[in-house]
Biotite code that builds the C-alpha atoms (Angstrom):
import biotite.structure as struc

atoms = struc.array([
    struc.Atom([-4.792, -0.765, 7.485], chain_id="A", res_id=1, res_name="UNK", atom_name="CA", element="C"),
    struc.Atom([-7.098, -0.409, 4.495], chain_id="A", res_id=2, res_name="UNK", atom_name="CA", element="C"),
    struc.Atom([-7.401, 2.848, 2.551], chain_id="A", res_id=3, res_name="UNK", atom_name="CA", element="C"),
    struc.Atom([-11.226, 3.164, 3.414], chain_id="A", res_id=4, res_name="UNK", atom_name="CA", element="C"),
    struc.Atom([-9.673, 2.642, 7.604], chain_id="A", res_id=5, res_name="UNK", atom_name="CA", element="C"),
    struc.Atom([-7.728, 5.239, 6.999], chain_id="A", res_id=6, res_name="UNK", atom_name="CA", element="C"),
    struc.Atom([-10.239, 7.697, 5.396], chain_id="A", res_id=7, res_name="UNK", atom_name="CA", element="C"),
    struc.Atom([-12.577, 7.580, 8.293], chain_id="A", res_id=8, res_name="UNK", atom_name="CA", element="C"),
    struc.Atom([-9.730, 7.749, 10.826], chain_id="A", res_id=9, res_name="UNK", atom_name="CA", element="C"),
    struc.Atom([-8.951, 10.861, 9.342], chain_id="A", res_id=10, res_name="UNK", atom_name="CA", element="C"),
    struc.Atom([-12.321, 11.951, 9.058], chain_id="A", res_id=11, res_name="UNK", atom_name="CA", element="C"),
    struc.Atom([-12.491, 11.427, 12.586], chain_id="A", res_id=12, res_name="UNK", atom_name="CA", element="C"),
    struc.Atom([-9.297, 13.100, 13.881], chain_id="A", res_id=13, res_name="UNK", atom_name="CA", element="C"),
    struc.Atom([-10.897, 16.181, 11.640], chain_id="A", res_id=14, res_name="UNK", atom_name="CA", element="C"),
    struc.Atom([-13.466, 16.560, 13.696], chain_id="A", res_id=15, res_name="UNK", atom_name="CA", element="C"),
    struc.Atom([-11.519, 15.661, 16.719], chain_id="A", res_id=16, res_name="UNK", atom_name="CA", element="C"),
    struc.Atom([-8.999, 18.625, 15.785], chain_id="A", res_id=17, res_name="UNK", atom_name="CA", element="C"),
    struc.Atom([-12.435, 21.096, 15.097], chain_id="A", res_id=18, res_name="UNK", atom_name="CA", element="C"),
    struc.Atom([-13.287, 20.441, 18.282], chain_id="A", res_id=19, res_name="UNK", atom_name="CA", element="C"),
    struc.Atom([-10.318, 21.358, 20.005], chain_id="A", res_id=20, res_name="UNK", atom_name="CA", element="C"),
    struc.Atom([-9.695, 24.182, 18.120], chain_id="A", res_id=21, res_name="UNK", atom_name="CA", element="C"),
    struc.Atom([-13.157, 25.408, 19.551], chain_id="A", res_id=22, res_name="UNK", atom_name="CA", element="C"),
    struc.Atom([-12.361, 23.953, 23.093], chain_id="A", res_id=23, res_name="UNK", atom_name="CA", element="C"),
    struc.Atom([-9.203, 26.214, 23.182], chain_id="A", res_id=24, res_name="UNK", atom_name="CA", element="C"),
    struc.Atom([-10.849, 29.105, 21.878], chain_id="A", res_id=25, res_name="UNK", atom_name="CA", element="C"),
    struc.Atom([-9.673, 28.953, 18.213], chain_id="A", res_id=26, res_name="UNK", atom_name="CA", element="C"),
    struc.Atom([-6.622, 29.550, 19.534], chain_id="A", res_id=27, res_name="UNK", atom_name="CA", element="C"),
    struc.Atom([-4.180, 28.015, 16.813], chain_id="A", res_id=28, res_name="UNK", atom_name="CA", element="C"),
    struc.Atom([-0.824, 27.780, 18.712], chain_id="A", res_id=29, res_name="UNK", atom_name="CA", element="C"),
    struc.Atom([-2.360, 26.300, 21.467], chain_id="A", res_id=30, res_name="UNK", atom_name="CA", element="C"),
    struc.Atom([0.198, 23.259, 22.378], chain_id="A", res_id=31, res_name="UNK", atom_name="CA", element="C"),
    struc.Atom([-2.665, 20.691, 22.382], chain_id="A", res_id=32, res_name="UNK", atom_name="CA", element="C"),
    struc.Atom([-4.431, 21.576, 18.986], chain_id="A", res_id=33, res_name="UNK", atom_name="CA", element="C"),
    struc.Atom([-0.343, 22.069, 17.173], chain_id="A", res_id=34, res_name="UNK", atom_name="CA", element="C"),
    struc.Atom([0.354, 18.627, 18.693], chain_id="A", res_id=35, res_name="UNK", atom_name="CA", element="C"),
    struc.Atom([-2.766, 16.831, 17.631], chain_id="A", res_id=36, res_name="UNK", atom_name="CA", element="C"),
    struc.Atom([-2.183, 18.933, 14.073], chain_id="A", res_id=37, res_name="UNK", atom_name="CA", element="C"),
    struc.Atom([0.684, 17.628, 13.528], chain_id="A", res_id=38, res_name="UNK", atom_name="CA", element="C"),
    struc.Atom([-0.585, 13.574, 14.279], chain_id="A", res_id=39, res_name="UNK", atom_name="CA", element="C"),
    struc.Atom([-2.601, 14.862, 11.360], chain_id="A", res_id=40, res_name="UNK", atom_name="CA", element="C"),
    struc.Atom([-0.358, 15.665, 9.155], chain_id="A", res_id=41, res_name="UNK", atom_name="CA", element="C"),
    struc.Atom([1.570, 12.525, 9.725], chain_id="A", res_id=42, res_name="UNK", atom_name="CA", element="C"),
    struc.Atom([-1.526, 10.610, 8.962], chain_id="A", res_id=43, res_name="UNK", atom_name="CA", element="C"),
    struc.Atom([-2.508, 12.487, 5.728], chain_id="A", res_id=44, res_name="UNK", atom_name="CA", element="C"),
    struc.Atom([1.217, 12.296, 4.316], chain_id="A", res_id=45, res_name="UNK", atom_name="CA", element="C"),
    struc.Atom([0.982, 8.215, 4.694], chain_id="A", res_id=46, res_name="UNK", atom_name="CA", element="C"),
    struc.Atom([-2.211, 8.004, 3.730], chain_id="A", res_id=47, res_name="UNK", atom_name="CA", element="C"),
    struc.Atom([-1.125, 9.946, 0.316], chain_id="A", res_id=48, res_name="UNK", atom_name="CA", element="C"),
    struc.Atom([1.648, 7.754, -0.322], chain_id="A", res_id=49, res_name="UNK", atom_name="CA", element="C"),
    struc.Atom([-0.381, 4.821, -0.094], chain_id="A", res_id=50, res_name="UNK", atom_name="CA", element="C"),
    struc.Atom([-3.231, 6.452, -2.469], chain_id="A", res_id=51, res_name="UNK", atom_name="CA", element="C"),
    struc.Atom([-0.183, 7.599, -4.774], chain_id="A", res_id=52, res_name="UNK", atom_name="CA", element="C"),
    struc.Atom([1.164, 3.817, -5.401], chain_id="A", res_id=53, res_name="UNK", atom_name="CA", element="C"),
    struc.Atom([-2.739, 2.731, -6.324], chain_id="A", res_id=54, res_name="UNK", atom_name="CA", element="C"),
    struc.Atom([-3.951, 5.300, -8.852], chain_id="A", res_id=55, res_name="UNK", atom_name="CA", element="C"),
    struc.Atom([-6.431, 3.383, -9.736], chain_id="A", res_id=56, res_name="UNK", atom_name="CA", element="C"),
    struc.Atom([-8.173, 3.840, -6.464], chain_id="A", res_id=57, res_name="UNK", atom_name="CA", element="C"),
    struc.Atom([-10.944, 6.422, -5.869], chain_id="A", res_id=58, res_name="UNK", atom_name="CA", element="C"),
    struc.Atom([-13.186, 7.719, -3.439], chain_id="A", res_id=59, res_name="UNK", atom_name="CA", element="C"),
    struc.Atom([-16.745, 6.222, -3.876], chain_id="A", res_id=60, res_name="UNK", atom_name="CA", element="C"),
    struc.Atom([-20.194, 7.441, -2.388], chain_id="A", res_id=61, res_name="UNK", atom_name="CA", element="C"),
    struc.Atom([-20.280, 4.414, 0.094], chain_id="A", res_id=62, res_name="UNK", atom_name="CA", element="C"),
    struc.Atom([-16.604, 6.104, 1.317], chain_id="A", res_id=63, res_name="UNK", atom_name="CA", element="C"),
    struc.Atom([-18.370, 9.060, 2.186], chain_id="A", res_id=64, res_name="UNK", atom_name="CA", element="C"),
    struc.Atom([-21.405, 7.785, 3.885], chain_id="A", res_id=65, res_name="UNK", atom_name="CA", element="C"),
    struc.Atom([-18.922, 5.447, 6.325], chain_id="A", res_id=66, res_name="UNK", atom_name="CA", element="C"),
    struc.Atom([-17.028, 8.736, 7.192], chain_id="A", res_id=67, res_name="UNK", atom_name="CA", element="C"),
    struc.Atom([-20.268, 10.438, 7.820], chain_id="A", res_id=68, res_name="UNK", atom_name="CA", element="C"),
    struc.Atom([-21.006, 7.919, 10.625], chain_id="A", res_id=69, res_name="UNK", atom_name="CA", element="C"),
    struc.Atom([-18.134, 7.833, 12.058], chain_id="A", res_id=70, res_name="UNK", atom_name="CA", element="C"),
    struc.Atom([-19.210, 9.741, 15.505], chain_id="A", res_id=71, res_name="UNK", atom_name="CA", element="C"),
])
């Protein structure tokens, strides 16, 4: 999967986790919103380690505006 994949999967699992935060009543510990947390994580710790072996690569403007529309 391509690093710019990646950044708007996890732009979309953001605002997948925001909104079940707010569907369980910000309730935190709630065993659905820890669960999908935690996919998350997993995600943003590989998608680091990719980033990390290219240094050279960096977020551009077009990055953004493909996350933006990712609804």
């Amino acid at each position: 999967m391509s690093k710019e994949l990646m950044y708007i999967l996890i732009t979309k699992m953001h605002l997948r986790l925001n909104a079940l935060i707010e569907k369980n009543n910000y309730d935190l510990l709630n065993e659905e919103v820890l669960q999908y947390s935690q996919r998350l994580d997993k995600i943003l710790s590989l998608y680091n380690r990719i980033v990390q072996k290219d240094k050279s690569y960096a977020f551009s403007v077009s990055h953004l505006n493909k996350a933006a529309k990712c609804n």
